[in-house]
Legacy VTK file of the C-alpha trace (Angstrom):
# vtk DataFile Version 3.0
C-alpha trace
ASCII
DATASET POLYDATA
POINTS 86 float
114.535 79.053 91.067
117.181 81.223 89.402
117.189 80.835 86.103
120.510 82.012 83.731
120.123 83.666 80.445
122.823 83.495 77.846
123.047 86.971 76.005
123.401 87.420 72.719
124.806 90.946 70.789
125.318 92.488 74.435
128.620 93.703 76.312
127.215 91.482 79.325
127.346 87.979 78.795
124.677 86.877 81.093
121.569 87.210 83.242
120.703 85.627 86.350
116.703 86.026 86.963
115.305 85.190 89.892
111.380 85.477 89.874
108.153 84.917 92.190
105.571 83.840 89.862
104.934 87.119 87.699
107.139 89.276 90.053
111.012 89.545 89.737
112.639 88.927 92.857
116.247 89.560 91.638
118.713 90.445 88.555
122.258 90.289 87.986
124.187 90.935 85.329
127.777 89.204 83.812
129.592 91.744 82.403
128.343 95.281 80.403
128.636 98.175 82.171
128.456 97.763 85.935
127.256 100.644 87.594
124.283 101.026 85.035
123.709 97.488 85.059
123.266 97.358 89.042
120.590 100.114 88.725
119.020 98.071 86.083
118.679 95.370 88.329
117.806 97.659 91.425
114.690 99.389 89.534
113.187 96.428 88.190
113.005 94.663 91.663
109.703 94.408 92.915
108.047 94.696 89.258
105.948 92.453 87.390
107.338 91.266 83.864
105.212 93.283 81.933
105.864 96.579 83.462
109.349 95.977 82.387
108.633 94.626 79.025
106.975 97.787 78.012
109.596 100.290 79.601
113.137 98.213 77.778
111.704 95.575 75.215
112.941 97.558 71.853
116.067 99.357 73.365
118.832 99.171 71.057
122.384 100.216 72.243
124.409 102.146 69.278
124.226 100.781 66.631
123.585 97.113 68.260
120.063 95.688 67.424
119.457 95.184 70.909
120.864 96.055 74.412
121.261 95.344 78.012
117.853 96.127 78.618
116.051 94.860 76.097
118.079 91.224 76.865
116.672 91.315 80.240
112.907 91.158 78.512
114.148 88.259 76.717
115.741 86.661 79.965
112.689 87.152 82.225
110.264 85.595 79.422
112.911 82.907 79.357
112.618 82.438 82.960
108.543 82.961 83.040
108.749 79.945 80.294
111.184 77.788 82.203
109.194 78.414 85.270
106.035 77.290 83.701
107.590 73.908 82.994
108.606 73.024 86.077
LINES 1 87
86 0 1 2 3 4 5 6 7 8 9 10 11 12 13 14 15 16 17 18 19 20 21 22 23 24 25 26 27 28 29 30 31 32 33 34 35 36 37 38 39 40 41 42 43 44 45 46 47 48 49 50 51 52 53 54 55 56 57 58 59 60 61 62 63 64 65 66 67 68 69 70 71 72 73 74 75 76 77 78 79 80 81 82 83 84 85
């Protein structure tokens, strides 16, 4: 199931998460900065939720209280949630 993730006080306006029970199977990003964004979604590949959680959750971009990064925490607990209910 891929679930989609609105973002909110990001330059990308959305994240597609695609995972395998703990594990995330896939990323992409709408919007934000591509290239950075695409390695993003390349490194976290393969990784369970919580190894990602501790590396991004708190990343703030500028002066923004959040970022890319710390979105895609938010998106893949979304997803987790989402795929608990189904």
């Amino acid at each position: 199931m891929i679930y989609s993730y609105r973002t909110r006080g990001t330059c990308s306006q959305q994240i597609d998460v695609e995972l395998d029970g703990d594990i995330i199977k896939s990323v992409k990003f709408y919007g934000g900065c591509n290239g950075n964004l695409q390695g993003i979604s390349s490194i976290v590949r393969g990784k369970t939720i919580d190894e990602v959680a501790k590396a991004f959750e708190g990343i703030r971009c500028g002066m923004k209280p959040t970022s890319c990064p710390d979105q895609l925490v938010k998106a893949l607990r979304a997803a987790k949630a989402a795929q608990s209910e189904a």
